[in-house]
N, C-alpha and C positions, 0 to 999 in steps of 0.2 A: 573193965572199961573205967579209965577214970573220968573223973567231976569233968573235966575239961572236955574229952572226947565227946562225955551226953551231952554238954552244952555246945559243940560244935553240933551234933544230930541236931537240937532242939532249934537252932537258926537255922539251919540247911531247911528243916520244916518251916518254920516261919516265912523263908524265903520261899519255897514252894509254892506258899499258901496266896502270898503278896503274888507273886506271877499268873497263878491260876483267876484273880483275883484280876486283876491288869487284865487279863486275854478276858475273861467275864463283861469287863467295862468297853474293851474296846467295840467288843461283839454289838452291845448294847449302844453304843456311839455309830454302829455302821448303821441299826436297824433305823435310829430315829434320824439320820445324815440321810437317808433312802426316804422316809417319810415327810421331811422336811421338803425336800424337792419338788415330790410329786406334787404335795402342796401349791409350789410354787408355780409347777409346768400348770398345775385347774387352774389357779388364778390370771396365768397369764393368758390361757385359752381362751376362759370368760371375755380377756378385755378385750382380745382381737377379735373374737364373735363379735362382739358388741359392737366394735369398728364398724365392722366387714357391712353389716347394714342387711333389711331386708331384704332377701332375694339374689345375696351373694353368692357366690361357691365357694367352698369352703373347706379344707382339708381337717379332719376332726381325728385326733392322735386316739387310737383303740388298746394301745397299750405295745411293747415289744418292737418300737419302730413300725408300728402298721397304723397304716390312716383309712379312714373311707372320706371320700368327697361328696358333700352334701352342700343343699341347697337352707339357707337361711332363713326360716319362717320366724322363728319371734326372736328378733337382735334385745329386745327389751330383758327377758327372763330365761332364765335356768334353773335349771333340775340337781341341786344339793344335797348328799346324802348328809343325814346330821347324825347317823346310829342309830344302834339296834333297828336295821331295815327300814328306818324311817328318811324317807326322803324328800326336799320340800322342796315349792316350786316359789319362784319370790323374784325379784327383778334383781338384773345381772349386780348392781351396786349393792345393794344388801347382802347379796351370795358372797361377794368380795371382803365385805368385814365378816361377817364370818371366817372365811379362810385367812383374812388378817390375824383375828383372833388366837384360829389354832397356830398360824406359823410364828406369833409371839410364843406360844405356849409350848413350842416344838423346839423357839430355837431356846428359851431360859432353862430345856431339861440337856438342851446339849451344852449350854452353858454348865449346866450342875456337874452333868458328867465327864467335861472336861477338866474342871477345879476337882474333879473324885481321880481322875486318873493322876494330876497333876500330885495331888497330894501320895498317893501311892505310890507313884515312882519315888518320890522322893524318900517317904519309908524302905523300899528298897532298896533304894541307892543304900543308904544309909546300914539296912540288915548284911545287906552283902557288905559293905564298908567290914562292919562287926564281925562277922563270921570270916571274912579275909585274915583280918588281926586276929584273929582265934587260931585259925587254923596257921598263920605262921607263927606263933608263938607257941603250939604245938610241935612243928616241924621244929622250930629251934631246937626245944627240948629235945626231941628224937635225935636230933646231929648231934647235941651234948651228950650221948650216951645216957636219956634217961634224967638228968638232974636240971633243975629250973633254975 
């Protein structure tokens, strides 16, 4: 095998590794696009409770398109989990920055992961660029019987 052949192997790797790398980030950009939302669907729930007012009825989303309909006893407060099973009860406008807080925090990491993707396509754009010219300048050779 010569010099040329391993260094076409050695970017064929490289470029693998960028792809495997890509489908990693994209995965990781689905999970926290799914996390971000849900965010958003509590927050928006909270405000329309709060609307809705004492004694409303009120459709309350359980997850998977299912609701149950309930009656509104405190339009004031909700029940927030903050982690590690810890859940607090505090009035609806405090529950809401908090949920501000994590959905800045949710969307600066999809920010991050989008400038990680952005930049990795672009290394591979570039490794396949590389390995293209490698590998026709090998084919060249081969059609000249051998000689460079």
């Amino acid at each position: 095998m010569s010099g040329s052949e391993a260094d076409l192997r050695r970017g064929l790797a490289v470029l693998d590794q960028y792809r495997e790398q890509l489908e990693s980030l994209a995965q990781q950009q689905e999970i926290v696009r799914v996390s971000l939302e849900e965010h958003l669907r509590a927050k928006e729930t909270l405000l329309r409770y709060q609307q809705a007012g004492k004694g409303a009825e009120v459709l309350v989303p359980v997850g998977a398109n299912a609701f149950l309909v309930a009656e509104v006893k405190d339009a004031a407060k909700a029940f927030v989990g903050v982690g590690s099973d810890l859940v607090l009860f505090d009035d609806i406008p405090k529950q809401i920055e908090r949920l501000d807080v994590r959905v800045k925090s949710i969307s600066e990491a999809m920010a991050a992961i989008g400038q990680r993707l952005a930049e990795l396509q672009e290394r591979a754009e570039n490794q396949s660029a590389s390995v293209q010219s490698l590998y026709d300048r090998l084919q060249g050779t081969a059609d000249a019987g051998g000689r460079p």
